[in-house]
C-alpha positions in Angstrom: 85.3 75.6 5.9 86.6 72.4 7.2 89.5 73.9 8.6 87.4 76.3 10.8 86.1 73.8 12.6 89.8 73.0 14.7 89.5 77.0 15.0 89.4 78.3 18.8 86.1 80.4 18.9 88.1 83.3 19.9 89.9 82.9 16.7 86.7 82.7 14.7 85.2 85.7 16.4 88.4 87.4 15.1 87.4 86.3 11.6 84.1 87.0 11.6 84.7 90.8 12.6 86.9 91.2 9.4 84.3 89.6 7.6 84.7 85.7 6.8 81.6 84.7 6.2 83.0 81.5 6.7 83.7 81.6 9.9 80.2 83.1 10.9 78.7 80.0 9.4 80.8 77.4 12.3 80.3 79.6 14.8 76.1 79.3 13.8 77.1 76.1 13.3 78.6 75.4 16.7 75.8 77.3 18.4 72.5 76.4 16.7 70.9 74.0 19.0 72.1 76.2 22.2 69.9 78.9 20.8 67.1 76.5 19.5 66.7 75.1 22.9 66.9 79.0 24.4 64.4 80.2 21.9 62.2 77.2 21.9 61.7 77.5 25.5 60.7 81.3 25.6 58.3 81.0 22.9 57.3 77.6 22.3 57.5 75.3 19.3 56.1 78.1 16.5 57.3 79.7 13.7 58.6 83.0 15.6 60.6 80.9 17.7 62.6 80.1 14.4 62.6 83.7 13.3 64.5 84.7 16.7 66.2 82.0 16.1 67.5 83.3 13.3 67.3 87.2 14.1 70.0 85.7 17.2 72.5 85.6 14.6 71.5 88.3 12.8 72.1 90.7 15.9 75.3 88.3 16.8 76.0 89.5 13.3 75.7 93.4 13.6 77.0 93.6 17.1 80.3 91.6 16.6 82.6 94.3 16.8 81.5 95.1 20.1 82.1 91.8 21.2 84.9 91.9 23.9 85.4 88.5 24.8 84.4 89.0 28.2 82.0 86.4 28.0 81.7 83.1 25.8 80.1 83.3 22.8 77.5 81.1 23.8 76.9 83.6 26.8 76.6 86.4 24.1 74.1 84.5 22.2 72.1 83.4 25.1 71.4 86.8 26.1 70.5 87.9 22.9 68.4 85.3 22.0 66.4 85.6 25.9 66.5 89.4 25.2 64.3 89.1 21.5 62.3 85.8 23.2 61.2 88.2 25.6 60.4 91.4 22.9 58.3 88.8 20.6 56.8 88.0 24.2 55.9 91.5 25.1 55.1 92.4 21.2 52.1 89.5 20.9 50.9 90.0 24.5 52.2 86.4 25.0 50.4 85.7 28.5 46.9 86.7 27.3 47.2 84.3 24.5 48.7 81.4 26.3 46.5 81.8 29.1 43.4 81.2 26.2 45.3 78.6 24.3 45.3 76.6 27.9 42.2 76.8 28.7 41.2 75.7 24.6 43.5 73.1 25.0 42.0 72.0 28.2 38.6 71.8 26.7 39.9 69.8 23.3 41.7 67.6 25.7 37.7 66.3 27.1 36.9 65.9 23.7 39.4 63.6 22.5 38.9 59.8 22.8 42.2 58.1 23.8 41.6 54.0 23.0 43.4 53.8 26.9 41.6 56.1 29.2 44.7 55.9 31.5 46.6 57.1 28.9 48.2 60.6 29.9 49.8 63.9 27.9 54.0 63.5 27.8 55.5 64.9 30.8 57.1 67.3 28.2 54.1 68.6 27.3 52.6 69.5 30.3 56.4 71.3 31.0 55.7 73.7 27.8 52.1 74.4 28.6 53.3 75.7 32.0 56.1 77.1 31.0 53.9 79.3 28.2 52.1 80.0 31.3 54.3 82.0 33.4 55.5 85.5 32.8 58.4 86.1 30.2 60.7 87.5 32.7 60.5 84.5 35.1 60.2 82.1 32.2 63.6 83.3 31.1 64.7 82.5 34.2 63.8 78.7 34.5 65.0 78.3 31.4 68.7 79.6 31.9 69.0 77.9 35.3 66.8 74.8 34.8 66.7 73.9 31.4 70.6 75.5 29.9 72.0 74.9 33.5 73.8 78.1 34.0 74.4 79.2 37.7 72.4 82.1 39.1 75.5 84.5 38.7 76.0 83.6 35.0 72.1 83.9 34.9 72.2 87.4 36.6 74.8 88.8 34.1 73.2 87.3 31.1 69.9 89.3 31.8 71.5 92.1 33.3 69.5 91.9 36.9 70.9 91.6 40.4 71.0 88.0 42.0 68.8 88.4 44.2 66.0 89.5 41.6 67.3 86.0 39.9 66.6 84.0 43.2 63.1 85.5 43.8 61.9 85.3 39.9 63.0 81.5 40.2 61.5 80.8 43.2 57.8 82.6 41.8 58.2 80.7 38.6 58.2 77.6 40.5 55.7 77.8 42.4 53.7 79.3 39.5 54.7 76.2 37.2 53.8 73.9 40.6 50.0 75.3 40.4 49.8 75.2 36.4 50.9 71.2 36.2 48.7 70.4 39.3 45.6 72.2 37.4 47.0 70.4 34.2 47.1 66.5 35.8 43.9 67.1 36.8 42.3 67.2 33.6 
C-alpha cells in the first residue's frame, strides 16, 4: 500500500478497474476530505451526510470501468457525491425540514442564556443554517463555486447544466443566503 501512494492517479484508476483493492483504498484515501467537505455542505453535519459519503465511493466503485479519464478523479467524485447530496435532499423533503429546524433553532436561540449578551453564533454557523436554507439545486451550486472553488465551466459540466443556468442559480442563491443571514443576525 505504501507504494501506491507515488502512483499517478491515472495509474491507480487502472488498478482499481482490474480489481486492487488496494489501490481503491489511496485513491479514498487521497479524496476523502474533498468529498467530506462536498457532502457536508449539501446536507449538513448529520449522519446521511456520512452515508453519501460513503455511498460516493461505493458508486466510484461500480462505475469505474466507465471512467474515461476525461475528467479528474476528483471531478468524478464531485459530481457524484452533489448528484446523491441532492437525491437524499429531494428523498427527505430537505427544505420543509430545514425551513422548521430554523425557525426551532431561532426560538431555542431566545431561550439560551449566554454569560455575555454580546456574545454572537460562529460566522460558520450562521453559513450552514443558510446554506440548509436554500434549494438543493442552487446549494450545489455555492458549494462548487464558493466553497470547492471550481470555475462556472467546471461547475456546469460537473452537474451537467448549461452556464448560463450556473450563473443565474448562483446569483438566486446569493441573494437567497443574503436575506437568510440578515434574518439570522437579527435574532
Amino acid at each position: 500500500m505504501d507504494q501506491l501512494q507515488y502512483i499517478d492517479e491515472s495509474e491507480l484508476v487502472l488498478l482499481v478497474k482490474n480489481g486492487n483493492e488496494e489501490a481503491l483504498a489511496e485513491l479514498i484515501r487521497r479524496h476523502q476530505r474533498l468529498v467530506a467537505r462536498v457532502v457536508v455542505g449539501m446536507l449538513g453535519n448529520t449522519p446521511e451526510a456520512d452515508d453519501v459519503g460513503q455511498e460516493t465511493f461505493i458508486r466510484f466503485w461500480s462505475a469505474v470501468q466507465n471512467y474515461r479519464h476525461e475528467a479528474k478523479v476528483s471531478t468524478f467524485l464531485t459530481r457524484i457525491a452533489i448528484n446523491l447530496s441532492i437525491n437524499e435532499l429531494r428523498k427527505r423533503n430537505k427544505r420543509f425540514e430545514w425551513e422548521s429546524s430554523l425557525e426551532d433553532a431561532e426560538s431555542r436561540k431566545m431561550s439560551i442564556a449566554y454569560p455575555n449578551e454580546s456574545q454572537r453564533i460562529d460566522e460558520n454557523e450562521h453559513i450552514s443554517k443558510a446554506l440548509a436554507a436554500i434549494e438543493p439545486d442552487h446549494r450545489a451550486v455555492v458549494i462548487l463555486r464558493l466553497v470547492q472553488g471550481y470555475s462556472t465551466n467546471e461547475t456546469a459540466q460537473m452537474l451537467g447544466i448549461p452556464i448560463g443556468t450556473v450563473l443565474s442559480r448562483l446569483s438566486r442563491a446569493l441573494e437567497k443566503l443574503r436575506i437568510v443571514i440578515k434574518k439570522l443576525e437579527e435574532v
